[in-house]
N, C-alpha and C positions, 0 to 999 in steps of 0.2 A: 357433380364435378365442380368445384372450387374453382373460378379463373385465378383468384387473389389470395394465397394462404399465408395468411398467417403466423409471423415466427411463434416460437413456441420461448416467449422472453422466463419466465420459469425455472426453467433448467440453468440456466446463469442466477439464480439468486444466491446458490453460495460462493460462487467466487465472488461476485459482486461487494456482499457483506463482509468479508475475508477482507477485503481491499479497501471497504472504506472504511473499517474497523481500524486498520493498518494505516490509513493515510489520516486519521483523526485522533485515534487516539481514546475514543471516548465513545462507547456503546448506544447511546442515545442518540447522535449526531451521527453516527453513522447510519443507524436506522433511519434518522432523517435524509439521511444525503442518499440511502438506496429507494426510498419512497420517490424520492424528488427524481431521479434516475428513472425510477420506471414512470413516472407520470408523465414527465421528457418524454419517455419512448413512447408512449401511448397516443399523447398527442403530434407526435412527429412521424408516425411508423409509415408514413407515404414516403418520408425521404431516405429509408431504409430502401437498398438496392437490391433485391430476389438474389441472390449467389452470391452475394459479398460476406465476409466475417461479421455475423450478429455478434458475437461476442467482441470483437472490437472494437464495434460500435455506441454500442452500450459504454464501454469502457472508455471510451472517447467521450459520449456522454457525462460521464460520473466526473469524468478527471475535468472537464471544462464547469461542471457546476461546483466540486471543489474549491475551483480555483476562483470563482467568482463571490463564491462564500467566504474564502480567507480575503479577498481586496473587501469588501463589505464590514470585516471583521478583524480584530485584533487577536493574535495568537495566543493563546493562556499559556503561563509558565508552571507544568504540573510538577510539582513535587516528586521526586522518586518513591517518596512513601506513599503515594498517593498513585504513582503510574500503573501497576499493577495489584491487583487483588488475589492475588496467588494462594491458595493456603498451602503451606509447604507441610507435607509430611510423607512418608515415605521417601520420595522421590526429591528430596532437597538438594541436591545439586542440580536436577535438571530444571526444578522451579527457580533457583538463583541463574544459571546458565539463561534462561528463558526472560526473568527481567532484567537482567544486563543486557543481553540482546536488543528488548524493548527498550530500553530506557537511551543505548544506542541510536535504535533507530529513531526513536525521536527527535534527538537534539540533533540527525541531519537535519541540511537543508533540505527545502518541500521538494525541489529539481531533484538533486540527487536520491533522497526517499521513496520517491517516483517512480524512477526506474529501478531502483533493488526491488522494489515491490513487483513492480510488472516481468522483469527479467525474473528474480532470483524465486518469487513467493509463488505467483501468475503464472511462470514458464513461457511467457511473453517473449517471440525472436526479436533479434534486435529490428527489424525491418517493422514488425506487427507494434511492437514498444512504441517507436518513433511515427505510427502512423496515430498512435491513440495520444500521443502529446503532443504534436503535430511539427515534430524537430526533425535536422537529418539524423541520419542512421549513426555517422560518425559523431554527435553528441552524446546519444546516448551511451555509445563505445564510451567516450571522457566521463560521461557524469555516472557512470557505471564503475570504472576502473576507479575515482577519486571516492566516492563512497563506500566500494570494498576496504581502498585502504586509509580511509578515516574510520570507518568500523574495524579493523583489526585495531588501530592506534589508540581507540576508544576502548576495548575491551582488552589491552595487553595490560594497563595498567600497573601499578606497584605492587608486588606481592603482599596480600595481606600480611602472612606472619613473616618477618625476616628471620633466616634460620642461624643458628653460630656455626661457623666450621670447627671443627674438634679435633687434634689432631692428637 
């Protein structure tokens, strides 16, 4: 019999990479930022509370090394040609659909990015959201509501081709 068991941190590796895939932008860096996440937890796993949400934990984890990573660091300006590596074939509307979304969610801000990701991507409640960024509940309400509609405003755009009316 085990007095101390051990989370099982594991079973959160894909949401984890999902999320800082999503909050970077860049495959490699996010591999680094879920390494650095679990090494965090590893050496911290005393201040994990038996019955608390491992999974927000971790996520609270990840989002506070993020964020110590971007003050450390200046934010690269990526290229849209460069944001995605999509190869489109077959399914070409929903790989265009898929990098405008991304390219979207990029140019939010890192606040707002945050929580679409934790709310919209994670399925994160607003209470669980607000305990892993460590805001109240009714922030993330606002920076949720103003990124929804800076992403629709982002993605309504001009219509590529303008059509003639014919009468």
């Amino acid at each position: 019999m085990r007095l101390n068991p051990k989370p099982d941190l594991i079973e959160h590796l894909p949401r984890l990479r999902r999320y800082a895939r999503a909050l970077t932008g860049d495959v490699v860096r996010a591999d680094d930022l879920v390494q650095d996440t679990f090494e965090r937890a590893l050496a911290r796993l005393d201040l994990w509370q038996p019955g608390s949400d491992l999974r927000a934990w971790l996520f609270t984890l990840m989002h506070n090394l993020f964020v110590n990573q971007l003050r450390t660091r200046r934010p690269q300006d990526t290229a849209l040609d460069e944001a995605l590596d999509i190869p489109v074939s077959g399914g070409q509307m929903e790989a265009l659909t898929a990098r405008d979304m991304h390219a979207a969610l990029v140019r939010l801000p890192d606040e707002q990015r945050e929580v679409i990701l934790l709310v919209g991507l994670e399925q994160f409640s607003y209470a669980e959201a607000a305990q892993v960024l460590g805001v109240p509940i009714g922030t993330i309400m606002s920076r949720l509501a103003r990124a929804r509609e800076r992403m629709r405003h982002m993605l309504a755009g001009a219509p590529a081709v303008q059509l003639k009316v014919v009468k």
